[in-house]
C-alpha positions in Angstrom: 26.1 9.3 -22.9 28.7 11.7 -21.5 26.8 14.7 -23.3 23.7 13.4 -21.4 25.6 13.2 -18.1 27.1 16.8 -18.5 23.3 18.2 -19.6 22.0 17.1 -16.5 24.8 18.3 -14.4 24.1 21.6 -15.8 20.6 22.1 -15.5 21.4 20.6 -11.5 23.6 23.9 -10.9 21.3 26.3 -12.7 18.4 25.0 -10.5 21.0 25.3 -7.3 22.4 28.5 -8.1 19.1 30.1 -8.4 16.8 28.3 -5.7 17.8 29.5 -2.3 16.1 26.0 -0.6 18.1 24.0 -3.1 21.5 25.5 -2.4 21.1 25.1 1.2 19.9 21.3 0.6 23.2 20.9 -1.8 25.7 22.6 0.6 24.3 19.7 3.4 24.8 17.0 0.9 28.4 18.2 0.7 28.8 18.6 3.7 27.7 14.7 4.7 29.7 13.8 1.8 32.8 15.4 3.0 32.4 14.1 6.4 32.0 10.1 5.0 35.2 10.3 3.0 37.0 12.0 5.6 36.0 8.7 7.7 36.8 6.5 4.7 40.3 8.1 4.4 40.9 8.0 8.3 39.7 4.2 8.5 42.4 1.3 9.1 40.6 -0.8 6.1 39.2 2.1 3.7 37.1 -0.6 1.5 35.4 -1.6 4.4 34.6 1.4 5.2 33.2 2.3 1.9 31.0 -0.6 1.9 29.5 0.8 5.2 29.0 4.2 3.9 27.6 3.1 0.7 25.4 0.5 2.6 24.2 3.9 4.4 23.4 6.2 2.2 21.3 3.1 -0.1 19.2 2.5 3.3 18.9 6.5 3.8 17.9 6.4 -0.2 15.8 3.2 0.2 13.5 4.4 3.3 12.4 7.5 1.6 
């Protein structure tokens, strides 16, 4: 299972290394991902906030 995890991860950076569009798309992923665990880590009750920001992104994932 871990062998098929780590394939995949390295065919995802070969394809983002050499596709211009795909870079850009991964360096605004990270950017947004940054940006929710900065809020997690900032929070007063960081589960709760981690349920919020997962309940995001699965609506984001769920309306495409």
């Amino acid at each position: 299972m871990v062998f098929l995890i780590r394939h995949i991860a390295r065919l995802a950076a070969k394809k983002i290394a050499s596709d211009p569009v795909a870079r850009e798309q991964a360096t605004r992923a990270a950017h947004g991902l940054a940006k929710e665990a900065k809020q997690i880590a900032t929070d007063k009750d960081p589960a709760k906030a981690a349920g919020r920001a997962m309940r995001r992104a699965l609506n984001k994932f769920n309306a495409q």
